[in-house]
Every structure is written in C-alpha cells, then in structure tokens.
N, C-alpha and C positions, 0 to 999 in steps of 0.2 A: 937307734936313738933319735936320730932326725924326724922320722915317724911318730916315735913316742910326743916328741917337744910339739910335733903341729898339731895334735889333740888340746893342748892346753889352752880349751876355752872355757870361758866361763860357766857354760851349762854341763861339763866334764868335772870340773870341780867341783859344782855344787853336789852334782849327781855323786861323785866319789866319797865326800864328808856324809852324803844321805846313807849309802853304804855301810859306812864303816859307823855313823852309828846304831843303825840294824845290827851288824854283824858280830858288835863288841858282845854284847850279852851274851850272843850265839856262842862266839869263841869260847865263852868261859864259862858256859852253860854244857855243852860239849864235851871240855875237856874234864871238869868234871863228873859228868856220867860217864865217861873211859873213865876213872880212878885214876887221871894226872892230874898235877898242879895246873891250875887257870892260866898259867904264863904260858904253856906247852900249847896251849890255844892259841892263844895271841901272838909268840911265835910262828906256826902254820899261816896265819893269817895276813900277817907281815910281811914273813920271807917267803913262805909258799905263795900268796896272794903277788909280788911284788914281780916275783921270779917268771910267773904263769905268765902276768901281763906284759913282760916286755919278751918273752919267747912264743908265746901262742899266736891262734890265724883268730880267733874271735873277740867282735870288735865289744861284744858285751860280756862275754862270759868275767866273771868276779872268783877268783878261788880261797881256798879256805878249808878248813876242817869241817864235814860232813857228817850229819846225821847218821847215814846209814852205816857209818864204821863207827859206831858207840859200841855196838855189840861185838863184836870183831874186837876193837881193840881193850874191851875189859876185860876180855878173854885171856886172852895175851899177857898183859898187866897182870894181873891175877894169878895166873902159871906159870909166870915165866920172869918179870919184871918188866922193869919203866926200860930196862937198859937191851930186854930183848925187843919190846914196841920197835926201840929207836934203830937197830940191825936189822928188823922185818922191814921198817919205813924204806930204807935205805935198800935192799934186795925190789921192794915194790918200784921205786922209780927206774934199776934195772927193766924190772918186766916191762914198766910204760914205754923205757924209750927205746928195749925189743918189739911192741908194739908198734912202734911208730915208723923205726927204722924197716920193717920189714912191709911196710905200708897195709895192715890189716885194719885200717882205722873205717874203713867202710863195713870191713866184716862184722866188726863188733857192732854196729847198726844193725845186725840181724838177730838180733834178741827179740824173743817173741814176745807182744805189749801184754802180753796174759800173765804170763811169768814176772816182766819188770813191774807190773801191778800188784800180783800177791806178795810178791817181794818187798816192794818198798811198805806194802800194809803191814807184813808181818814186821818191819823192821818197829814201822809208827806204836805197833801194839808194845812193842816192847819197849818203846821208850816210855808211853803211856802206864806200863806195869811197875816202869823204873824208879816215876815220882811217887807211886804211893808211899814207900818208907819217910821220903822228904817232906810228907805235905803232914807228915804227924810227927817228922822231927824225930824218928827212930831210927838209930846207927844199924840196921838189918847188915846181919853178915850173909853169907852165899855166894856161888859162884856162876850165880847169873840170877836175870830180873825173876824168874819163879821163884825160885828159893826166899828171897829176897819177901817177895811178898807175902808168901808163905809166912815165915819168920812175923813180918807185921802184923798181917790178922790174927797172928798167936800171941801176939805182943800188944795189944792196939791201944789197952790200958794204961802201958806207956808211952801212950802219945801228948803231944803238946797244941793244944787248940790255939795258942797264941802263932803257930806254925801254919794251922789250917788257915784260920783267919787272915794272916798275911796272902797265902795262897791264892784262895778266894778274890781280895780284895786286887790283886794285881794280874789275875784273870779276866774277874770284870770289866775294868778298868782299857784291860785292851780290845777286848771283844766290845766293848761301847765308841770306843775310842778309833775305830778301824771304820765303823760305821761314816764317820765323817771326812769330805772331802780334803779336809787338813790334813788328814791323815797321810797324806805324800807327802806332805813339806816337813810336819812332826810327826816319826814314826810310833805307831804304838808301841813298841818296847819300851819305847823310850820313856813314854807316858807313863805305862804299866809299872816300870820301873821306879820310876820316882813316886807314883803311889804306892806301890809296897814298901821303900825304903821310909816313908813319909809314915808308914802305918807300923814297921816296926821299930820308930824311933818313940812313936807312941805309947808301944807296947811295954817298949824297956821302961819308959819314964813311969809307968803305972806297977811297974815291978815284975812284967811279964817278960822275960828278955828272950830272943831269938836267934837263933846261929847266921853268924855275917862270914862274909868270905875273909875278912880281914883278920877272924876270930881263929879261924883254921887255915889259911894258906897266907905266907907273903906273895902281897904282890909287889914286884917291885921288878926295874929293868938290870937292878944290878946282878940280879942271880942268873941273868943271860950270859951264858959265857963257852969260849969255841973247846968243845965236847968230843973228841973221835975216840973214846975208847970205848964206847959201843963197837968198833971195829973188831975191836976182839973177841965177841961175842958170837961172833957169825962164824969162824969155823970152830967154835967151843960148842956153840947152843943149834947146830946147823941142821938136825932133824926136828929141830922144834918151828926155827925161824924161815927156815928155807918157804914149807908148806904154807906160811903164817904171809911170808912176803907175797908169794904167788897168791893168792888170796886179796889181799890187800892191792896190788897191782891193776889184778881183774877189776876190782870193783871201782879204783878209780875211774879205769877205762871207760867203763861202761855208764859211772856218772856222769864223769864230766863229759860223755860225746851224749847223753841223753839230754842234759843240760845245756849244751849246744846246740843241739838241735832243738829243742824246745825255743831257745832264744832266736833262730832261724827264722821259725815261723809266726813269732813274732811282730818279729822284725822286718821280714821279706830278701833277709838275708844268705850267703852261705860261708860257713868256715870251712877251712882244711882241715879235716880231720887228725890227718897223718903229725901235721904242724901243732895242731891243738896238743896231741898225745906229748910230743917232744919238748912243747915249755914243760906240762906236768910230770914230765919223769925227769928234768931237770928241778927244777920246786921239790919232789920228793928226797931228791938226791941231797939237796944243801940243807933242808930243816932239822933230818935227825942232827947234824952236828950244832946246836943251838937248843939242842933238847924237846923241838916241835912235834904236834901230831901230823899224823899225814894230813895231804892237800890235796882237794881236787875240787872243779868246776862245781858249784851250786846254783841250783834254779832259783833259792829265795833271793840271795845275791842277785844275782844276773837279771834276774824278774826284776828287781827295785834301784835298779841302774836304768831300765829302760826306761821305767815310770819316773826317774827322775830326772829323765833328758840325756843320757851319757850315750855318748855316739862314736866314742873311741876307745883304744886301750888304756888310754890315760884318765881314766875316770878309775879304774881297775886298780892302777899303779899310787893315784892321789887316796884311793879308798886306803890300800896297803901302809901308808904313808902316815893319815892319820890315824889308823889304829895303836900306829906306835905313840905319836903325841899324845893321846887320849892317855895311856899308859903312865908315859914320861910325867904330867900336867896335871892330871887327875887318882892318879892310883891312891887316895886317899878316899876318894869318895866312890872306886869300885870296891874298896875294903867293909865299906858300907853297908854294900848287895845283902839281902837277905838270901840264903841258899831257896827258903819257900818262894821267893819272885824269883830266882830264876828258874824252879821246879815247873814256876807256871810257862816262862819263855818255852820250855819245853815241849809241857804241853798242845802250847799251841800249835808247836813243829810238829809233835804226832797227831794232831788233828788231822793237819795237810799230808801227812804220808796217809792218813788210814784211807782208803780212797774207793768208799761206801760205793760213790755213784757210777763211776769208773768200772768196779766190782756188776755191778748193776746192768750196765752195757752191754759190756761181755756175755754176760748169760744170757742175754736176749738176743745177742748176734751169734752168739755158737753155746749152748749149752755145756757141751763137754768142754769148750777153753774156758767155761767160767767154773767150773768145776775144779781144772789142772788151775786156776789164778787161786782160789779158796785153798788148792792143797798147800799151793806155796805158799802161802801165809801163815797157814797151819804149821807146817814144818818149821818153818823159820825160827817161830815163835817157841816149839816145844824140841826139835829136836837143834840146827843150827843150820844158817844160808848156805856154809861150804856142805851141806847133803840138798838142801832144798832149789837151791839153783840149778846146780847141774841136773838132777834129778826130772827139773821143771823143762829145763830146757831139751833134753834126751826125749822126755814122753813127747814135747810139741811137735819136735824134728819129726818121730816116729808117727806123728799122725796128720802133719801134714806130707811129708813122703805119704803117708797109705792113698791119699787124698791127691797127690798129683797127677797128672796127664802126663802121657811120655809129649805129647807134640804141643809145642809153643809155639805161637804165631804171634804178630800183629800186625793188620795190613790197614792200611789206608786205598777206598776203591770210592768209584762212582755208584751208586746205588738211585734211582728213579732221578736224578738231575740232582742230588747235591752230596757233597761227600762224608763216607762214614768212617769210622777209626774202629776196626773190629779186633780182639779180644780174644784169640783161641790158646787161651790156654787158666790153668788156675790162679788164683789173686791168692797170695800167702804172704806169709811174714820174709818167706825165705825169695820169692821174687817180686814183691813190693817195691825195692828200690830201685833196682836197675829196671822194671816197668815204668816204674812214677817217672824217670827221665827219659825215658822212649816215648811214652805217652804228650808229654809237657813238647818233646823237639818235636812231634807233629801236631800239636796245637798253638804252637806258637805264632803263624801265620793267620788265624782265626777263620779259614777256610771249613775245617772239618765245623759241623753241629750235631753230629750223633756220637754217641758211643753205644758200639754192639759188643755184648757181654751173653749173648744167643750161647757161645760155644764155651764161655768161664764158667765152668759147671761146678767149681763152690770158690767160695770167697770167706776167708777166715777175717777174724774181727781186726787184726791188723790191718788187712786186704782194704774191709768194709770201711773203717775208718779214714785206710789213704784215699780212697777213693772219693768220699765226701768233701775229704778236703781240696781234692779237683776240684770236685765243682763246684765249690765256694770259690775259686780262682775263675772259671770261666763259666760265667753265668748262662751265657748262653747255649750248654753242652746240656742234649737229652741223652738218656740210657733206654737201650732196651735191653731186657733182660727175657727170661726163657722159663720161668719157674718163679713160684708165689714164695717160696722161702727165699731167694734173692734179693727181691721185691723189699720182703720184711727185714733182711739182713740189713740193708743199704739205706731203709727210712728208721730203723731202730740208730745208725749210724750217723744219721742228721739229714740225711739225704731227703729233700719234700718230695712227697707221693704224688704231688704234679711234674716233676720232671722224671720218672717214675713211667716208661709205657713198657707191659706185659704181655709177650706174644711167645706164646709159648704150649704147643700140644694143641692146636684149634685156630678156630679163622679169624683174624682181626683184619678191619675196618683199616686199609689203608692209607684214602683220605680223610680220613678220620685223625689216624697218627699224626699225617704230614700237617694235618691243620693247627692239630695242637703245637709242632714244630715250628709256625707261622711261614709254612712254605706253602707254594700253588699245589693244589689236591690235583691226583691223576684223574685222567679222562674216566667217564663214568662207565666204559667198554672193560674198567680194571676195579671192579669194588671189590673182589675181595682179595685177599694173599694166604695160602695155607703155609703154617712154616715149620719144616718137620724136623722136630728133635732126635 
C-alpha cells in the first residue's frame, strides 16, 4: 500500500481518468457481445482492474475484460448460463494463480508470434462478424458470430438504417478524430461516442428511434451485490465448467504476459511474470462473486496509460476507481449509448486485432509460419480457439523441433583484433528468450561489434524479429550471416541491409568488411578469407 500511495502524482491521475475513460465503452461494449449485462463489464473493470493493480509487478499494465474472451465466453453463456460464466471465471483464476505459484510465467512466453497473430486475427474477425446484426439493428439468433450473420443476410430487409447511420456516423467520427494530436488528452471513444449519441437523439426527434442501452439493460450500481451461489454450480455443471475454466485461465495467461511484455518494450522496462499471473488469478477469483466478466491485462489499456504519462500502478488503480464514479455520477447518460456506437467501439477493437501487416511479415520471413498464422485464424473463426490454438501451437513445436540443431553455443572470441559474439546454434520461438538474455549480458559492456550468425542455420520469424530488435538497442552491432535467405529473413524483419554482411559458400573481401565495420582493414598479405559452410 505504501508503494501504491507514492504513485499518486499528478501525471498518474490524470493518466488513470484517460484510462477509464477509453475503457468505459470497452467494458460495456464487451460485456455485451458475451450476452451479459453491461454492469458484469464494468464490475471486471473495477474489481478486476483494482485487484491486478495493487497485486501485479507491472508498473503499466491496466486490467479489465478482454476482447479475445468475447467468443469464449458467449459460448458459455449461451450453453450453459451467466451462472456457469461466473464458476468457470472462478476455476480460471485457480489455473492463473497454479500458473504463477509453479513459476511457469516465463514458459507461457514461448508462444510462437505465428499462432499469437492468427489468433488474435481470427478472434478480430469474429468480432467484426458479430456487429453486422447490430449495425441493422436485427436481434439475429445463433450460437455463435456465423450463424448470427448468416440469419442477417437472410433477414437484411429487416434492418434499420437509422442503426446504420448512427453506426457509420460514430465510426467516422473516430477514425477523424484519432488523426489529431488531441486525441491523447480527448480520447476518440469518447468523441465517437458522443457523436453517435448526438445523432441518435436526432433520429428519435424525427421519429426514427434507435436501441440504447438504457432501453434493454439497467444500469445501475445497485444491482451489484455479494453473489457466491455460482459456487454451486461447479461440482453440478463440473464437465461443462472445469474445461470452460482451463480454457479461460490459459488465455488470460497468455494475454495478460503478452500485454506485459509489449508494455516492456515500450517502456524499456521489465515485470515479474510469475507476480503479474498472481494479482490476475487473484482479480479472477473476487469478480465472479459480484457478478463480473473475467479480467486480464489489455494492450489498449496499458498502450493509453503510457501515452498518457502513467508511470505507476496507481494510474491502474485511479483508472479502476473512476470507472466506478463514472457508473455511480453518470449511469444516466451511459443508458443513453446507442448499441450501433458501441457496435462501432468494437469495430475499431477488431480493426487492431485483424493484423493484416503482421500476417504480412510472417510470410516473408518464413512462408510455412505464415501459412500455420492464416490457418489459426481460419480455425478460430470457423471451427473454435480451444482446436485452433493448440493445434497451432503442436504444428510450430513440430517444425521448429524438425529444424533444430542438437548443438548450441554461444561464445564471445577475438577474431582479427576486435571482438565477435558468435551464434551456433538455431534462433526460434522456443530459444529466443533465454538467447535474447545471454546475448544482452554479453553486450552489455559495448565491447563486442559483431554478431556471427555463420553457424544459426535458420532463424524463424520469432527468432528474426528478436533479433532486430537487438539491434535497434545497439546501434553499433553488425551481423554476419552465412546464406542469402537469412540476409532476407532479417531485412524482411526491420533489420537495414547495411548492417547486413554476407559471407557465405565463396570469398569475401575482408577489409572490405572491417571497413564497413569502421575498424582498421588487415594488412594487404590478407585480402581475402574463404569461409566454409
């Protein structure tokens, strides 16, 4: 708590109100594409958001209900009830703080970026499928986002253009409004928001009226209240929930340490993993009794704490804080929200999962992992993430094993008068990290200026990518590489083709190299070097 209290400065606070007003729409945008009441958001948001920040190691991460468990948990809801959700919720922050306590918080970091990309795409696509019944204002039944659309295109005649129109109008609205550097101090939701609310006060005055959340859900703080007979659901409903919570668990995991880490590099920071896991399986634990969705670490959050100065957990906890006041102060004029403006909030969230350019990457740096990123997407979207993830992640293992080296080195030697940091063995997802900190403790002294990658005879698009991001850390570090597809791997991966030398099967120009190195070239008794693969 004394930690928490020396955060409260002024650029934490502000940072926290910037937060929590981003996050309000999210929450209740969220909790309605899972089929729960808008309050079960805002609860996650509160108590989960509230619980993460005074138990977690990162000083940005922001928690809250997650995108990527819309599918998941409408699932659920759907077959089972709000009351099985709230017994899975509760078994999930088991799994977390089994995670944490067993300290596997570094393993789950080895998710291969091919899979976490077609994953998160396919999750974006389906949220993107989810608003079409919303943006024409059609109750489409089904038991998931196809159907669902299916139903509308069959139905599209009953749709409502006073629903498009709002849509549209608070899409615009934010995609104009994001453009501009106000746009940190006034978030676009927030804009977007109040232009669609602005447009279908308009609509109704002309007799077009449009569905508010006010219309179908109370919101309100009195319907909050302490919930444990979901308790008994769990050894009633325990082959339904058990699977449901393991499920839900994992994928916290796995967002909120992706989300962490993204804020890492950031930042220039590092969290505890292990610590991060054990606020969130605490957070998981206390929301079902309150009736909340599950909680986990978000990049949007945590992204827009940074950007708005927050430097502590107490930006995290002040975010938590007003989302409840907003609730308490204002729930009259969230009853307002047209469901088509927040169809669009949505939107814009699956814009930023569908991850085109990302997708993009991949296949340039290894064709077949962009291939396995497309099928997870595929899958996600048509069959469901508990086949597609595992699935994704079993084929990677399976081909970066086929792909490894039994023998792994890395030595630091003298080579022609200055020192090189050589490289024998494979670059993968699966030895990426525990390399990236052997690599980093012998560059830390600024001694080495080479990296030989002669004997890393493939480097997977994980690999490619950590590696770039080296050498955006130490400018002054060249690579030599052994092969023209490496070469291509590494500048597909940001890496510039001048820090780029290729000696590989034939004779290269020694002082030639060292020169582009800006080191004294050898005696001219030594031009050339053959270097045998």
């Amino acid at each position: 708590m004394k930690a928490l209290l020396s955060g409260f400065r002024l650029n934490n606070l502000f940072a926290g109100f910037i937060v929590a007003v981003v996050a309000l729409p999210l929450c209740i945008a969220f909790a309605i594409a899972s089929g729960a009441n808008p309050m079960a958001g805002i609860v996650s948001g509160v108590v989960g958001g509230l619980i993460a920040a005074l138990a977690g190691s990162s000083r940005y991460q922001v928690s809250g209900p997650a995108a990527a468990f819309i599918t998941v948990i409408y699932g659920i809801v759907a077959q089972h009830g709000f009351g099985a959700l709230l017994a899975a919720t509760f078994l999930a922050g088991l799994v977390v703080l089994a995670i944490a306590g067993l300290r596997l918080g570094r393993l789950m970091e080895l998710m291969p970026h091919s899979v976490i990309v077609g994953f998160t795409t396919g999750i974006g696509l389906l949220i993107l499928l989810g608003q079409v019944p919303a943006a024409l204002g059609i109750d489409a039944p089904g038991k998931d986002a196809l159907h669902k659309v299916a139903y509308t295109l069959s139905h599209w005649r009953e749709g409502h253009l006073a629903e498009l129109a709002v849509l549209a109008a608070t899409l615009a609205s934010a995609l104009v409004w994001s453009r501009y550097r106000v746009a940190r101090w006034v978030p676009a939701p927030l804009v977007a928001l109040g232009v669609g609310t602005a447009c279908a006060v308009a609509l109704a005055d002309a007799g077009l009226p449009v569905r508010t959340i006010g219309a179908l859900y109370k919101i309100s703080i009195d319907g909050i209240a302490w919930s444990p007979g979901f308790l008994a659901a769990i050894p009633r409903q325990l082959p339904a929930v058990a699977p449901a919570g393991l499920t839900l668990g994992i994928l916290i995991a796995v967002e909120t340490l992706l989300s962490a880490k993204a804020l890492d590099t950031m930042t220039g920071t590092r969290h505890n993993p292990d610590r991060e896991l054990f606020g969130l399986g605490l957070a998981n634990l206390a929301v079902p009794f309150l009736g909340g969705l599950p909680a986990s670490g978000v990049i949007v959050r945590g992204s827009t704490n940074v950007m708005s100065g927050g430097t502590h957990q107490t930006a995290a906890a002040i975010h938590a804080l007003c989302l409840a006041a907003f609730v308490a102060l204002l729930f009259k004029l969230i009853g307002m929200l047209p469901l088509a403006a927040l169809a669009a909030i949505l939107l814009l969230t699956a814009r930023r999962l569908i991850e085109v350019h990302e997708l993009r990457t991949i296949t340039r740096i290894d064709r077949v992992e962009g291939a396995l990123a497309v099928a997870t997407a595929a899958l996600t979207v048509t069959v469901d993430l508990t086949v597609s993830v595992p699935l994704g992640v079993a084929l990677m293992l399976m081909l970066a094993l086929r792909r490894m080296l039994d023998g792994k080195r890395l030595d630091v030697c003298d080579q022609h008068g200055h020192t090189v940091l050589a490289v024998s063995q494979t670059i993968t997802f699966l030895t990426s990290p525990g390399l990236l900190a052997e690599m980093e403790r012998h560059l830390g002294d600024g001694r080495v200026r080479t990296l030989n990658l002669l004997e890393a005879h493939y480097i997977d698009a994980t690999g490619a990518l950590m590696l770039a991001r080296l050498l955006d850390r130490h400018p002054r570090l060249q690579v030599w590489v052994a092969q023209q597809s490496t070469s291509d791997r590494l500048n597909h991966a940001g890496v510039p083709a001048d820090r780029i030398a290729l000696l590989g099967n034939g004779v290269v120009h020694l002082p030639e190299v060292f020169r582009r190195l800006s080191l004294p070239a050898l005696p001219d008794r030594l031009p050339a070097y053959r270097v045998a693969i």
